[in-house]
Steps between C-alpha positions, in 0.01 A plus 500: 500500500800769587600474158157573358545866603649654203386194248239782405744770376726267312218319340276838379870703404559143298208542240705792374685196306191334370353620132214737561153337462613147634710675811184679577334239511724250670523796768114516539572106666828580678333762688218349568703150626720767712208648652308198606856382649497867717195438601532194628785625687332749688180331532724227666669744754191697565222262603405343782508126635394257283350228679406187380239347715599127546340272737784384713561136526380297824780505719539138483586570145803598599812380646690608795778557331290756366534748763785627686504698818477831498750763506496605812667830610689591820503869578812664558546443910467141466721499211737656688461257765518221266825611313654496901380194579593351138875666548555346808426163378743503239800253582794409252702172433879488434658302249843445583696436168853527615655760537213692443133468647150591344261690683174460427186678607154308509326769312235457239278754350141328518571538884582853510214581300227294722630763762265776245203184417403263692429272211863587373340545186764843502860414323754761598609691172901440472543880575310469767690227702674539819850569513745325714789699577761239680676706747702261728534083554546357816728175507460235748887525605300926613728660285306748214551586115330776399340553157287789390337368197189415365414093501352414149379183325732297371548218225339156632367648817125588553591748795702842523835377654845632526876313461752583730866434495523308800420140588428552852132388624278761549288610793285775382477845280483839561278628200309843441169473308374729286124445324188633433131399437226667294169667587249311339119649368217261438291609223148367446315474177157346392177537359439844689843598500697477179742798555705668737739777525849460594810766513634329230229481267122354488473087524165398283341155548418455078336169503404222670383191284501188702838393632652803307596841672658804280605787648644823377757737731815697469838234415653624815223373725494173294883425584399559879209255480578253820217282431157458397214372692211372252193416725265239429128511591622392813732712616757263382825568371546371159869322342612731224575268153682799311458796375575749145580887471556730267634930493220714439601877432498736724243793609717737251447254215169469562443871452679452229327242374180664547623782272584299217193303507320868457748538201392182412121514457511841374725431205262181449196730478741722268571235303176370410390804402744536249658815664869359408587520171837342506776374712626860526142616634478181794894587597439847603210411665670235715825736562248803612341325721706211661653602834881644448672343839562138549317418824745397818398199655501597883352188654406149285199330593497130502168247468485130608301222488533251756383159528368312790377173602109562574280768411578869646259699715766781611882553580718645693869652394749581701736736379861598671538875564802652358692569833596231675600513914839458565639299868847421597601303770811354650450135598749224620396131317597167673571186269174288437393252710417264214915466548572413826664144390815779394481619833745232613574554947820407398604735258467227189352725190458292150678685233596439096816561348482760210786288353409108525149581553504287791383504867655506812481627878634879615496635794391884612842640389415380156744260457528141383433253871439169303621544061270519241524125385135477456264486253180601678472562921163618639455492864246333660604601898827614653684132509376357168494591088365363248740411208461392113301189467360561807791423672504599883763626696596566853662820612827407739507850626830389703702379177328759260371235246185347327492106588244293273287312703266161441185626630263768410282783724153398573433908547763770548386625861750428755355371828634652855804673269687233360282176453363385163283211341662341260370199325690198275402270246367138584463219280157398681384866543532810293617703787684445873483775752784604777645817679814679405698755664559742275745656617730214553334241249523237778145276522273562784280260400523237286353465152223223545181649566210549225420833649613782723306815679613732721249583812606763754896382439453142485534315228213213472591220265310218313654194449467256204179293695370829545598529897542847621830593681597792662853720525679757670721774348850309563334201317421307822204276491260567790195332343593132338287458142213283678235700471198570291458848540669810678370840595750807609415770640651729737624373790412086461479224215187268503505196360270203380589115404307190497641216731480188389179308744450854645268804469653775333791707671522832520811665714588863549896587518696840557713637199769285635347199512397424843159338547272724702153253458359167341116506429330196372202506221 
C-alpha cells in the first residue's frame, strides 16, 4: 500500500507517451482503477469495526490446548518486590577447567520476566536484560580477585558466566546489577469500543470475523505490543495460531492521498467530457494541480490480522511504554546448592585439564592433589567418585589417591559422618547389602543381607530367609536376624517372631539391645 502513494502521478504524467485518442482512452481506465484503489484505502482506514457475527462453538468444541492463561500484570511495587526476591535467588556454578574456572550464573530470561506477568507470558527484550557487572570473587583459600566487567553469554553455555584466570574453587561473587522493567497499559477493545487514543497515535479495532482480529495503530506501538489477550465468550483466553501485517502510510500520506484522489475524479469528469484535447491539455492539468512537496512520512501505521484458536468476543493489548524504570543493586551470590557434591569437607574439587582434557582432584589453592589421569570423575559424597564405566573409587584422603573398589553405593548419604551402604553382586541374588566406613573403606558390616534401613542410627537388616536383624553404628550386632518384624523408634526396639509350639512373641529392647519386656499373643 505505501507504494501506492505516488502510483497516481506516474501513471496520469505517463499517458503523455501514449498516441492521443487511445492514451485518452486507456487513461479514462487507469484513473478510474487508481481511484477505486484510493478509495478503498481510505474507506479501509476510516471505518469502523467490522464484525462478523459468528455463533461461537460449544465449549466442548474446543480443546484445552485452546486457551492459555491470561496475561496477567503485576504493578510496579510488586514488581519491584519480585525483581528483589528473584535477585536474591540467583546462585552460580563453577566450572573448574584448569587453570582457569567458569563462572556461571543461573539466570534465564522467562524468569525475570514472570517477575512483570504472572503467567510469564512477558519475554525480556535483549536490551532490556539485566546487567551483571562482576565486581570481585571470593576463593575458598579467602583470598579475592577483583574484576569489574560485565558477565555475558558465552558459546555452549545457556547462562551469563565469566572465565577467570585462576583455578582456585570459588566461594562466592561480588556483582552489581543493573536492570530495568517496563510500565505496561492494558488496552481494551470490542464491540462498543473499537478505538482508543494513545500518545503515540490512535489504536482501531478494524474487524472481527470469527477467530480473526485486525487492528490498525501507529508501528511504534506495534513493536511495543507485549501480548494479546483474545477473549472467548467466556472470558477465556484464547492460543494465538499466527498472525500477518502489512505498512500502511502515514496520516501525511493520507492527506495526500486524499488530494490526489480529488485530482483524480475531477480529471475523470474532465475527461469524459472531452475537455482534454491532447496529451499536452491532460499534462498541464495534472502539473497545476498535483501537490508540489513530497509528503514526509512522520509516523507509519501498521495493520494486522491475527489468528486464534476459537471465535473472538473482545481483546485486550498490552503495550510497553517507552520509558522503562531503571534499579541497581549490589548483591553478593553463593554457589548453587544443586552443587554441593563439589563442596568436598576436605578440600577435594573435581577439575579438567585444558591440555589432556582429563579429570583430576585440586585442592583450594588450585593446584593438582591427585593428577588428571582420568577420563570422567563426578562425585557422589566426600569419600567416593564415580569413574568411566561406572567405575567407583574411594578417596584415601591420607595417601592423596583414588583406589577402585569392588562394590557400589546403594545411595550417596553418609550415615553418622562416615558410614555408607554399599552393596555387591551375588550369583543367587542381584544385590548384597553391608556397611562401609567411608572414610577408611574398612567393612562395618558385612555384605550378606538382602536389605538395609537406617532407623534413628541403627541399621536394621534382612537376611536371605527374610529374618530381621538389627545393628549399631560400630557394626556390632545387638539384635541377632531371628525375627519377623522390628519397630524403632526413639528410645526402644520392639520386636515380633513366631516360636515354634508357642503363641506369638513380641519383646521390647533399648537401642542397645537390652530386653526391657516379653508379652505373649
Amino acid at each position: 500500500m505505501k507504494n501506492h502513494i505516488y502510483t497516481t502521478i506516474l501513471l496520469l504524467i505517463s499517458i503523455a507517451c501514449k498516441p492521443q485518442n487511445k492514451e485518452l482512452q486507456e487513461a479514462q481506465i487507469e484513473i478510474e482503477e487508481n481511484i477505486q484503489s484510493t478509495e478503498s484505502l481510505l474507506d479501509f482506514i476510516d471505518s469502523g469495526l467490522i464484525l462478523t457475527p459468528a455463533d461461537h462453538e460449544a465449549i466442548d468444541t474446543l480443546e484445552a490446548s485452546d486457551f492459555r492463561s491470561a496475561f496477567r500484570l503485576n504493578d510496579s511495587l510488586v514488581i519491584e518486590k519480585n525483581i528483589n526476591n528473584y535477585l536474591d535467588s540467583i546462585k552460580f556454578v563453577e566450572k573448574l577447567r584448569y587453570p582457569t574456572n567458569y563462572l556461571e550464573l543461573d539466570y534465564y530470561v522467562s524468569d525475570f520476566g514472570k517477575t512483570i506477568s504472572n503467567s510469564g507470558y512477558y519475554n525480556t527484550p535483549k536490551n532490556d536484560e539485566p546487567i551483571f557487572l562482576l565486581k570481585t570473587v571470593f576463593f575458598k583459600d579467602k583470598t579475592t580477585l577483583a574484576i569489574n566487567d560485565t558477565m555475558t553469554y558465552s558459546r555452549g553455555n545457556s547462562g551469563k558466566g565469566y572465565q577467570i584466570e585462576s583455578s582456585k574453587p570459588v566461594e562466592k561473587l561480588a556483582i552489581e546489577i543493573q536492570y530495568q522493567y517496563p510500565i505496561i497499559d492494558k488496552i481494551s477493545l470490542g464491540k462498543n469500543n473499537n478505538k482508543i487514543s494513545l500518545p503515540e497515535g490512535e489504536v482501531s479495532l478494524k474487524k472481527i470475523n470469527k477467530n480473526e482480529v485486525t487492528l490498525i495503530m501507529p508501528k511504534v506501538l506495534k513493536e511495543r505490543i507485549v501480548d494479546i489477550n483474545a477473549i472467548y465468550k467466556n472470558e477465556k483466553v484464547l492460543r494465538e495460531k499466527g498472525m500477518s501485517g502489512n505498512t500502511l502510510p502515514s496520516k501525511e500520506e493520507l492527506l495526500f492521498h486524499e488530494k490526489v484522489l480529488d485530482i483524480q475524479k475531477l480529471a475523470l469528469k474532465k475527461l469524459k467530457n472531452n475537455e482534454f484535447k491532447n496529451k499536452e491539455n491532460l499534462e498541464a492539468f495534472i502539473k497545476k494541480n498535483i501537490p508540489k512537496e513530497r509528503p514526509i512520512s512522520k509516523e507509519q501505521l501498521f495493520t494486522g490480522t491475527y489468528y486464534f484458536n476459537g471465535n473472538v468476543s473482545s481483546i485486550d493489548l498490552f503495550i510497553k511504554k517507552e520509558q522503562n524504570i531503571f534499579g541497581k543493586q549490589n548483591i553478593l551470590i553463593e554457589k548453587s546448592p544443586y552443587r554441593k557434591l563439589e563442596e568436598n569437607t576436605y578440600g577435594y574439587y573435581i577439575s579438567t585439564d585444558t591440555v589432556t582434557g582429563k579429570d583430576g582432584l585440586i585442592g583450594i589453592d588450585g593446584n593438582w592433589k591427585i593428577q588428571p589421569n582420568y577420563e570422567y570423575l563426578y562425585a557422589r559424597n566426600d569419600f567416593y567418585f564415580i569413574g568411566a564405566a561406572e567405575q567407583l573409587f574411594h578417596l584415601n584422603i591420607n595417601e592423596e589417591k583414588l583406589e577402585p573398589v569392588s562394590y557400589q553405593l546403594r545411595e550417596t548419604k553418609l550415615y553418622h559422618g562416615n558410614l555408607a551402604i554399599t552393596e555387591t553382586k551375588d550369583i543367587r541374588w542381584d544385590e548384597l547389602y553391608g556397611v562401609t566406613n567411608a572414610k577408611t573403606n574398612q567393612p562395618v558390616i558385612p555384605h550378606k543381607y538382602r536389605s538395609i534401613r537406617v532407623k534413628n542410627g541403627l541399621f536394621e537388616v534382612l537376611n536371605l530367609d527374610n529374618s530381621i536383624g538389627v545393628y549399631d553404628k560400630n557394626g556390632k550386632q545387638i539384635l541377632p536376624e531371628i525375627y519377623d518384624d522390628i519397630y524403632i523408634d526413639d528410645n526402644k526396639i520392639e520386636t515380633g517372631r513366631k516360636v515354634d509350639g508357642k503363641p506369638y512373641l513380641r519383646e521390647v529392647f533399648n537401642l542397645k539391645g537390652v530386653k526391657i519386656k516379653t508379652n505373649k499373643h
